[in-house]
Backbone bond lengths (Angstrom), bond angles and torsions (degrees), N, CA, C in turn:
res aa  C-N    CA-C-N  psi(-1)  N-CA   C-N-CA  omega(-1)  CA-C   N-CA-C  phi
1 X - - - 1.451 - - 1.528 109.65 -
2 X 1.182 101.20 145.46 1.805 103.38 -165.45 1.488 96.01 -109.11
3 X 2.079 99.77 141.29 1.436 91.28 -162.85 1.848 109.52 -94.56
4 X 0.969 101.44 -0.69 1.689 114.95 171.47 1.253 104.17 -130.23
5 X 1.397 85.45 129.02 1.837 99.27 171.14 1.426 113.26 -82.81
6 X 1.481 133.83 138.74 1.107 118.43 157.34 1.510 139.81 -111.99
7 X 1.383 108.65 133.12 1.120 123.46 -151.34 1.789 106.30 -57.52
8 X 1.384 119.46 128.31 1.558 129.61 175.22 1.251 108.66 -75.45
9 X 1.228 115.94 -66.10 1.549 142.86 -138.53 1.656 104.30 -109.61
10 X 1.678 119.15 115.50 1.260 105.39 171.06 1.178 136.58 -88.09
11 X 1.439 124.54 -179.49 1.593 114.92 -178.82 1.716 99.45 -83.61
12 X 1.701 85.02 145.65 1.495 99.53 166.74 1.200 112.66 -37.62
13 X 1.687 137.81 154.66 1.526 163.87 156.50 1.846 88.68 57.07
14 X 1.234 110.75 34.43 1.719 103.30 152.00 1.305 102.96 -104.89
15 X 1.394 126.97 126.51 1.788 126.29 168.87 1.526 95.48 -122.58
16 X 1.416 91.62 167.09 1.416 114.11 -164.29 1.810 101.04 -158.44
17 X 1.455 106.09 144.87 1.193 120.95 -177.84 1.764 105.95 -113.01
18 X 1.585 92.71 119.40 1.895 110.24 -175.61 1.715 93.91 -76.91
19 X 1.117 106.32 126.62 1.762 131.38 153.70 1.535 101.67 -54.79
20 X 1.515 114.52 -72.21 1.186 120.85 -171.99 1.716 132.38 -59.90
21 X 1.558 100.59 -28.87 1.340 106.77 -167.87 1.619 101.88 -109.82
22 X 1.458 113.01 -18.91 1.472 109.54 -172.21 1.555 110.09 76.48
23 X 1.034 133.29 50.07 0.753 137.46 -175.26 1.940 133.17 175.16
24 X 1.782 97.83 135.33 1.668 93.25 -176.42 1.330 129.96 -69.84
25 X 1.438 106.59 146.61 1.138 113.31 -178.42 1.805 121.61 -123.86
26 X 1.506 101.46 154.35 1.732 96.84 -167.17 1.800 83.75 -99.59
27 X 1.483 109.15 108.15 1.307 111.13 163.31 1.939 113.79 98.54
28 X 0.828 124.21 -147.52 1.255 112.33 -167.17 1.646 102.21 -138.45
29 X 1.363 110.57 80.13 1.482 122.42 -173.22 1.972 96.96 -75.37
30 X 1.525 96.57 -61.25 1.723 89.43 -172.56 0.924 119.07 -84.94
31 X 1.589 139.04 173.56 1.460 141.52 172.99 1.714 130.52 -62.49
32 X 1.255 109.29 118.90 1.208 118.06 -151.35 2.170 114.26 -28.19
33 X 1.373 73.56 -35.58 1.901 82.54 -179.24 1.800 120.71 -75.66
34 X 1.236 101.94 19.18 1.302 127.92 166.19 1.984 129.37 -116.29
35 X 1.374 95.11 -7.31 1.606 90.12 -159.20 1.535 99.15 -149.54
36 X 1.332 127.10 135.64 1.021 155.21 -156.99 1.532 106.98 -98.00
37 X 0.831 124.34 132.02 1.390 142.68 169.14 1.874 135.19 106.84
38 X 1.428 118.99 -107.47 1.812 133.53 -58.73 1.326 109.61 -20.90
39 X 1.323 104.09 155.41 1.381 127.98 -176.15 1.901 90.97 -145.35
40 X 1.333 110.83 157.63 1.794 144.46 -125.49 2.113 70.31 -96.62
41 X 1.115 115.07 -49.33 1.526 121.89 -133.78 1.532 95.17 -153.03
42 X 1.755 110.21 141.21 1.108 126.32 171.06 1.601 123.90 -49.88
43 X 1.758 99.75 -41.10 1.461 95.46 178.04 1.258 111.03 -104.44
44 X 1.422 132.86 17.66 1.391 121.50 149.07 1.536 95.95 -85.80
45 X 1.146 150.90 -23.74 1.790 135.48 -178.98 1.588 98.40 -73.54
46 X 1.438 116.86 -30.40 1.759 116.87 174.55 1.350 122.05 -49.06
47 X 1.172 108.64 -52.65 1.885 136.96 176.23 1.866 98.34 -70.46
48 X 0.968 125.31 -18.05 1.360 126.17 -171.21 1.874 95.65 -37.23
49 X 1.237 118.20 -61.78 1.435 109.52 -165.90 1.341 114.81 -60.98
50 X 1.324 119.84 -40.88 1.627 138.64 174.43 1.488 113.69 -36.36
51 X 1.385 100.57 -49.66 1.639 117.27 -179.62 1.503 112.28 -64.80
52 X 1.573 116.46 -49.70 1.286 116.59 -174.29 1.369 120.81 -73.45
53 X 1.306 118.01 -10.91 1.389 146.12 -170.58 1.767 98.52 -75.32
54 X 1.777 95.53 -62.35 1.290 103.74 173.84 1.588 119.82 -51.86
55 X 1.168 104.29 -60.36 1.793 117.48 172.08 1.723 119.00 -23.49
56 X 1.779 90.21 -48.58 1.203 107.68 -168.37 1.534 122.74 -72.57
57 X 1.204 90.61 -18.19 1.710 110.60 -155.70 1.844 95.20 -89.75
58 X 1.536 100.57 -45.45 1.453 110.79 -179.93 1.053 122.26 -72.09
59 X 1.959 118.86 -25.33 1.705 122.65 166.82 1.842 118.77 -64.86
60 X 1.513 89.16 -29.28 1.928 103.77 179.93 1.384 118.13 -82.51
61 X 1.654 119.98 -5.98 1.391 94.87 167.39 1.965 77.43 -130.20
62 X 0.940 118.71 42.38 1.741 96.60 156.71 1.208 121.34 -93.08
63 X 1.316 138.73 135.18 1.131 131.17 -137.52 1.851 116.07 -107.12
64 X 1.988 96.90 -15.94 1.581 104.77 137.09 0.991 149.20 -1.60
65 X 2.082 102.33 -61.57 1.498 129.55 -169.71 1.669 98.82 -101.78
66 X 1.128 131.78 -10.48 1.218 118.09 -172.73 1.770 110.03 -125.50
67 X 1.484 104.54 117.09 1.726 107.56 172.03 1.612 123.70 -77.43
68 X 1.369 103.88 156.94 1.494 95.27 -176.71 1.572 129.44 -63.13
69 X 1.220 100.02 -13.55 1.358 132.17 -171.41 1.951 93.63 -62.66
70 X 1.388 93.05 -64.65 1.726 95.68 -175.13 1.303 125.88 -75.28
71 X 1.843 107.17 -10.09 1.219 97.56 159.03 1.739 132.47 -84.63
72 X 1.163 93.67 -25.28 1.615 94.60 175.60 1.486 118.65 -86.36
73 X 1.089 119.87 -0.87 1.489 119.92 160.33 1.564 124.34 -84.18
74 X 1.755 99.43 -7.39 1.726 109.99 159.82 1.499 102.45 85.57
75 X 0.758 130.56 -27.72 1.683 134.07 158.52 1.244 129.13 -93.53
76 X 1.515 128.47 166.74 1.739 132.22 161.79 0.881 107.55 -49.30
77 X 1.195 103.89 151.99 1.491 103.78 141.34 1.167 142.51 -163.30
């Protein structure tokens, strides 16, 4: 007997954006290490990639994450 059940089926107005399938979902159909979110609204889980894109774009030139050290050696690091 299994001591946690795991949940199939999600709750109503939770969406989630699939990695794997490309596509939104109402609730949490695939395995968490595939799918992005909850998100409020279907078309904020749509934009899901758009956002992380943005995120991403704004962590790579913040200048926080990067020492002077690694910039003048012209590569990451």
């Amino acid at each position: 007997m299994a001591l946690f059940k795991r949940r199939t089926t999600g709750k109503p107005g939770e969406w989630y954006y699939c990695l794997e399938h490309r596509k939104v979902e109402e609730g949490p159909e695939c395995p968490a290490k595939d799918r992005m979110g909850p998100y409020a609204s279907r078309t904020e889980a749509g934009h899901a990639m758009e956002k992380a894109d943005e995120r991403n774009a704004e962590w790579d030139t913040d200048p926080r994450w990067h020492d002077k050290a690694g910039q003048e050696g012209g590569g990451d690091t």
